[in-house]
N, CA, C and O atoms as CSV, one atom per row, in Angstrom:
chain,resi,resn,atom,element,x,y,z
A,1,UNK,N,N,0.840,-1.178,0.000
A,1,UNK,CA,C,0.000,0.000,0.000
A,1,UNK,C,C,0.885,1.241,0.000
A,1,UNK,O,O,1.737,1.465,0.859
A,2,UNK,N,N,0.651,1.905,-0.878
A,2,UNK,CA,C,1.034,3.316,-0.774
A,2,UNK,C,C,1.081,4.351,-0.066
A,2,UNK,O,O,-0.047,4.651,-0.458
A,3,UNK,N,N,1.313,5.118,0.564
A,3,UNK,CA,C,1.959,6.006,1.741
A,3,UNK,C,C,1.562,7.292,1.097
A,3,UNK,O,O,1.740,7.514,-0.101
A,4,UNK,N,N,0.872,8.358,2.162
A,4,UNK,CA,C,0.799,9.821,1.181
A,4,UNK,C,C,2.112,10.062,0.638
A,4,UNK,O,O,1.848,10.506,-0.479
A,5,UNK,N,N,3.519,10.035,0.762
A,5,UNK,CA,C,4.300,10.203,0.152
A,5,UNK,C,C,4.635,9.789,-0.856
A,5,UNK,O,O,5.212,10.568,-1.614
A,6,UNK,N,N,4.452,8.652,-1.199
A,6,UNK,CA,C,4.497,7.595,-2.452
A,6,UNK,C,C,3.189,7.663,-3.641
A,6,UNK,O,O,3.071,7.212,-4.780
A,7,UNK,N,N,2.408,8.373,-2.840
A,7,UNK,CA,C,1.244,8.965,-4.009
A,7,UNK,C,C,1.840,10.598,-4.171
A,7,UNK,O,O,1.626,11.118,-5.266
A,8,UNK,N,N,2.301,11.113,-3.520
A,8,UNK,CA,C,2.771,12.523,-3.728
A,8,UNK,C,C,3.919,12.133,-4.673
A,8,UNK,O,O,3.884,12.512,-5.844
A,9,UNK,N,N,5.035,11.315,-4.161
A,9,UNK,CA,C,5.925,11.418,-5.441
A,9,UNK,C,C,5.642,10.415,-6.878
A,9,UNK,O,O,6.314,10.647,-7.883
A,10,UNK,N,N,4.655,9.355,-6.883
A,10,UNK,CA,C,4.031,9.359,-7.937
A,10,UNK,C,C,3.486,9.821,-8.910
A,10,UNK,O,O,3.455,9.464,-10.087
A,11,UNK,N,N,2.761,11.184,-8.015
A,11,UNK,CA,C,1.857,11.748,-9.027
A,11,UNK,C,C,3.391,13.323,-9.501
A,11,UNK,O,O,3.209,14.301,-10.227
A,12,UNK,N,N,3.854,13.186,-9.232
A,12,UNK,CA,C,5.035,14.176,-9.293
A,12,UNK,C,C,5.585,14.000,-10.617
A,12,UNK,O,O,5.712,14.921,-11.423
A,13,UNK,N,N,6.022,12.381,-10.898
A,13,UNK,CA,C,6.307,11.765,-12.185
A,13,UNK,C,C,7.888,11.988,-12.387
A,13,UNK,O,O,8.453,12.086,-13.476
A,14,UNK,N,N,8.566,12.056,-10.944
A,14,UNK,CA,C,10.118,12.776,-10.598
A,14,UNK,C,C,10.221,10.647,-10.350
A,14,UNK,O,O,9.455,9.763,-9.966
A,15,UNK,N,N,11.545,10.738,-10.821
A,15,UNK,CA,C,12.250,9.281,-10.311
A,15,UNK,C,C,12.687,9.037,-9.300
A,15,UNK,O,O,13.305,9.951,-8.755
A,16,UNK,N,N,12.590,7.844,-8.650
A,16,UNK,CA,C,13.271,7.568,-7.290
A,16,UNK,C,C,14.670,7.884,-7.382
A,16,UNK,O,O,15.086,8.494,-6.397
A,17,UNK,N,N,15.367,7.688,-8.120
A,17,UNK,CA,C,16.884,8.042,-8.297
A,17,UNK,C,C,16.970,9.386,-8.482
A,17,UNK,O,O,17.807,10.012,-7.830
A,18,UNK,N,N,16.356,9.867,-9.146
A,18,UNK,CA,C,16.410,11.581,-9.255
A,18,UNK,C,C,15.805,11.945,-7.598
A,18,UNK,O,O,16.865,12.007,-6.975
A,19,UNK,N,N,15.072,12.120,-6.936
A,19,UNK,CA,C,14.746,12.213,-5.599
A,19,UNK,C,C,15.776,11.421,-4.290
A,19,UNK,O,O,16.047,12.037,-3.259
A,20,UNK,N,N,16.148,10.331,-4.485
A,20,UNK,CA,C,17.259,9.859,-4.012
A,20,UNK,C,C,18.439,10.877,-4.067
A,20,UNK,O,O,18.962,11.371,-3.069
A,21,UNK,N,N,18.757,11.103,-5.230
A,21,UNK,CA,C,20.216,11.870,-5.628
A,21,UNK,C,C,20.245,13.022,-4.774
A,21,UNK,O,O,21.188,13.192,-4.002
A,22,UNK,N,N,19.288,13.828,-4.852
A,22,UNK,CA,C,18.426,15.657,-4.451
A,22,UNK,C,C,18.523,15.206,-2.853
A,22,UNK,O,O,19.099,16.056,-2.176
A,23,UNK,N,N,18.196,14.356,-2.319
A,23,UNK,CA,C,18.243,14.282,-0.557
A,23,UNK,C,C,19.452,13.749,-0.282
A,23,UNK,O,O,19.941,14.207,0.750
A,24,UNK,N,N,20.222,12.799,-0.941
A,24,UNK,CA,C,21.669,12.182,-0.485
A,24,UNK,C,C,21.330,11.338,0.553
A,24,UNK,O,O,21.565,11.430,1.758
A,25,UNK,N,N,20.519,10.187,-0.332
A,25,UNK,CA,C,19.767,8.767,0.414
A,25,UNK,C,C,19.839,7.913,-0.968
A,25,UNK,O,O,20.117,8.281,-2.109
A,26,UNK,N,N,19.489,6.644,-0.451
A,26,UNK,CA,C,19.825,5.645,-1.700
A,26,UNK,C,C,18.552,5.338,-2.101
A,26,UNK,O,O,17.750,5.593,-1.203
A,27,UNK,N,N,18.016,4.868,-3.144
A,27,UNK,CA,C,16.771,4.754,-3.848
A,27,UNK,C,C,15.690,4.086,-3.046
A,27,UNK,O,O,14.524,4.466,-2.940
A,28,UNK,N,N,16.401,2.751,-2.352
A,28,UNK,CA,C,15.755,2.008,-1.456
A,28,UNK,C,C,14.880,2.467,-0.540
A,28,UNK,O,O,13.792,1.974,-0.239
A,29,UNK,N,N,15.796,4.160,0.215
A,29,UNK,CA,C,15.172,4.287,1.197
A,29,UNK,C,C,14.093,5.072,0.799
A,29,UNK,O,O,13.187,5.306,1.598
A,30,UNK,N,N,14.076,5.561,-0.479
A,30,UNK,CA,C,13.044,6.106,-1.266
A,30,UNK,C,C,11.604,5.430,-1.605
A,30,UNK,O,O,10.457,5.863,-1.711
A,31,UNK,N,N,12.270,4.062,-1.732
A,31,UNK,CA,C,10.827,3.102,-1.992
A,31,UNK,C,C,10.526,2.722,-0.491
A,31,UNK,O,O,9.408,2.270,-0.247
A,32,UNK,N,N,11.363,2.858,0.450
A,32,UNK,CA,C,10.508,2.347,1.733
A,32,UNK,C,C,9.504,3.080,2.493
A,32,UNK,O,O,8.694,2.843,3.388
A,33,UNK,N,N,9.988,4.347,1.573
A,33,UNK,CA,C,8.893,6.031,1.924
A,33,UNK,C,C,8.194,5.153,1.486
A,33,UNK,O,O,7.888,4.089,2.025
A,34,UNK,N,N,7.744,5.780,-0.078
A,34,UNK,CA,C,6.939,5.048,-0.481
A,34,UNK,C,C,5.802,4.037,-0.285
A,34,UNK,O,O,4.625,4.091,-0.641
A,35,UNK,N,N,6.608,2.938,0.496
A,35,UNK,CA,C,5.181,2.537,0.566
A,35,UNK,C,C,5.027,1.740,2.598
A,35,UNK,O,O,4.767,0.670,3.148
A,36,UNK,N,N,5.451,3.360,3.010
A,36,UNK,CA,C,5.242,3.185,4.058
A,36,UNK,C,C,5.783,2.389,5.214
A,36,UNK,O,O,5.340,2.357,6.363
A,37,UNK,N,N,7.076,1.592,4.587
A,37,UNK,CA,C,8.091,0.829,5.905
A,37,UNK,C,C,8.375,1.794,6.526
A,37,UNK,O,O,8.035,1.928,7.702
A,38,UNK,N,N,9.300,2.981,5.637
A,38,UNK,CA,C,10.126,3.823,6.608
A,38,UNK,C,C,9.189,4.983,6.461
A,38,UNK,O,O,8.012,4.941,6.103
A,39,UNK,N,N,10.147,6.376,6.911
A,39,UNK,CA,C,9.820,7.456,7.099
A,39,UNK,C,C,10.644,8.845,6.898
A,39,UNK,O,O,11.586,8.631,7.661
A,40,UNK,N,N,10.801,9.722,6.523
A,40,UNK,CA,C,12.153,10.800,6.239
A,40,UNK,C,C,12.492,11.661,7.421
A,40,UNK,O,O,11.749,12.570,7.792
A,41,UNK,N,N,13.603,11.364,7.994
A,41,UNK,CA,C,14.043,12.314,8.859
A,41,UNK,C,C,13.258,13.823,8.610
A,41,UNK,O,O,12.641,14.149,7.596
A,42,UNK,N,N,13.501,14.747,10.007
A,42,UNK,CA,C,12.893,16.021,9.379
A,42,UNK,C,C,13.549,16.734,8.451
A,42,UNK,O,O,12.997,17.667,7.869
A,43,UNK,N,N,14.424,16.481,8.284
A,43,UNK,CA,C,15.503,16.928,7.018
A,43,UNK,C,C,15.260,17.098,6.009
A,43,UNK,O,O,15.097,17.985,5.171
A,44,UNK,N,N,15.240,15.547,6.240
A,44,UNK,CA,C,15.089,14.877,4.672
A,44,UNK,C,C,13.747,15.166,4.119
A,44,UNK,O,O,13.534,15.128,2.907
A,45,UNK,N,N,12.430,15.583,5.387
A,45,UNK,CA,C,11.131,15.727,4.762
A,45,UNK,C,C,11.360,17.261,3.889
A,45,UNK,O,O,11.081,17.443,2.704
A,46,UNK,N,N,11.870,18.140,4.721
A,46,UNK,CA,C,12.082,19.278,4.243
A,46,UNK,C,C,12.311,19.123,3.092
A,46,UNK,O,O,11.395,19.456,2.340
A,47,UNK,N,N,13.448,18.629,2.520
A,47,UNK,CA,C,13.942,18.367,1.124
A,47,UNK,C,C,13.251,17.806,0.480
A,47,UNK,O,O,13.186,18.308,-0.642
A,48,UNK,N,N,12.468,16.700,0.653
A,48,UNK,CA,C,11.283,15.744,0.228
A,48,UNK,C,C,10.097,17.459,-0.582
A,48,UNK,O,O,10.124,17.936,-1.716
A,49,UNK,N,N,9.486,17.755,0.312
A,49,UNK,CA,C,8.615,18.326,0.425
A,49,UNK,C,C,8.893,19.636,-0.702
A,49,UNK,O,O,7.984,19.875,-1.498
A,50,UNK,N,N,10.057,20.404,-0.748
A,50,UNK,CA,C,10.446,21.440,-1.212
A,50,UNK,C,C,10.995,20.642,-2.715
A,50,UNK,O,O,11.238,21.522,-3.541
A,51,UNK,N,N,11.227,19.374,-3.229
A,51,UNK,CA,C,11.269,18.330,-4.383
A,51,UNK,C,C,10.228,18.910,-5.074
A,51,UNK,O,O,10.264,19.714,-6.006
A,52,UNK,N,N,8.892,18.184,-4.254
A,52,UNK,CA,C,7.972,17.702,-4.401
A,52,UNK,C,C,6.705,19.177,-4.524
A,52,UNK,O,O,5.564,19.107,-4.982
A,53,UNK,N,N,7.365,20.338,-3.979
A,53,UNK,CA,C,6.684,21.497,-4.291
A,53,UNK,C,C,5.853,21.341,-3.660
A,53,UNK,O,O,4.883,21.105,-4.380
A,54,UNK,N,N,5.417,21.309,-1.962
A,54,UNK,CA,C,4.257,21.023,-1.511
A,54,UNK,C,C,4.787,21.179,0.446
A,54,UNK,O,O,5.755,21.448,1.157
A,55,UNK,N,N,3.717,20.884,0.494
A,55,UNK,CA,C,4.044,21.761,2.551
A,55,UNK,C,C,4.437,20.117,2.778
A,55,UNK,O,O,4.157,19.168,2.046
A,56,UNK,N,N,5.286,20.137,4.228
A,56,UNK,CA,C,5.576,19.295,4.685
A,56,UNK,C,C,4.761,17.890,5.065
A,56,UNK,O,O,4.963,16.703,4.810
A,57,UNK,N,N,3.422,18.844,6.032
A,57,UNK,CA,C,2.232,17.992,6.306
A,57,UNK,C,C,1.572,17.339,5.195
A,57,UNK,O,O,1.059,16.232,5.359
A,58,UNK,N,N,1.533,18.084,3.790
A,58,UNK,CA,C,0.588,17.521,2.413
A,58,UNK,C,C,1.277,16.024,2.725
A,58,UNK,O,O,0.428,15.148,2.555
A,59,UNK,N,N,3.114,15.260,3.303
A,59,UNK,CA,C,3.599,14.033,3.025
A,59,UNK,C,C,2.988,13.029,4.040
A,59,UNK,O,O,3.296,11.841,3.943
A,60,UNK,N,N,2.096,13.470,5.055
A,60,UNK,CA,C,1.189,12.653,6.073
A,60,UNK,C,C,0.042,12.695,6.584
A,60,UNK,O,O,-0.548,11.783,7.162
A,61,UNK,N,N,-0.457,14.220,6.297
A,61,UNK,CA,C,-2.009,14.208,5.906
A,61,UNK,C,C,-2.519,14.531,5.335
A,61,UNK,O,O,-2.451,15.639,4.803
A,62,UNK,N,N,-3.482,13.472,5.138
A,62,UNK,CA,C,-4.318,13.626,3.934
A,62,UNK,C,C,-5.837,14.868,4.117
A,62,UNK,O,O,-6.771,14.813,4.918
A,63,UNK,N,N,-5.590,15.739,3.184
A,63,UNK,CA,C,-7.013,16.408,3.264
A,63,UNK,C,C,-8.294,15.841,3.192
A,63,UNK,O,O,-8.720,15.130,2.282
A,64,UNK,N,N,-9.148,16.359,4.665
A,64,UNK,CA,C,-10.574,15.798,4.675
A,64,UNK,C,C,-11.125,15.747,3.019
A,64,UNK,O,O,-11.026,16.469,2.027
A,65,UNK,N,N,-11.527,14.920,3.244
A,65,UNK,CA,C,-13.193,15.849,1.883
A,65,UNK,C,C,-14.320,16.324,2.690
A,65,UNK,O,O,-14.976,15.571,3.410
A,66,UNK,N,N,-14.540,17.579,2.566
A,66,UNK,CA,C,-15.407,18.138,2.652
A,66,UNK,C,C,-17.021,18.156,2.143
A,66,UNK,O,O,-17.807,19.031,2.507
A,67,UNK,N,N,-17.385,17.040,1.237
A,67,UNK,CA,C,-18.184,16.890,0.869
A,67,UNK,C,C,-19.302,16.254,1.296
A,67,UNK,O,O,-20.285,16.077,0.576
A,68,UNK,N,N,-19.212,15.890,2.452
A,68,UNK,CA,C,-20.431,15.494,3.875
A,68,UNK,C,C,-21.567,16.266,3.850
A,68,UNK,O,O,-22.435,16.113,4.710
């Protein structure tokens, strides 16, 4: 299962190796974001997040829908 991060850098259409390279982490730990084993230091979210063009929180929560 996919991880808000792993749908954020999915829908991004950026490569794990290109995102790997940009934080100075190995691809692996990129796919373990992904799909939710691991997690990114606050560092690394920073960098994640500023990649990925998007606030820190968009990489762990997910917006309600409002449509209730």
């Amino acid at each position: 299962m996919k991880s808000l991060i792993g749908e954020r850098i999915q829908a991004s259409g950026l490569k794990q190796r290109y995102i790997a390279k940009e934080i100075g982490v190995n691809e692996n730990t990129v796919r373990n974001w992904m799909n939710g084993n691991s997690f990114p230091r606050l560092n690394q979210a920073v960098k994640l997040a500023d990649i990925l063009k998007c606030e820190i929180t968009d990489l762990y929560i997910k917006e309600a829908n409002n449509n209730d």
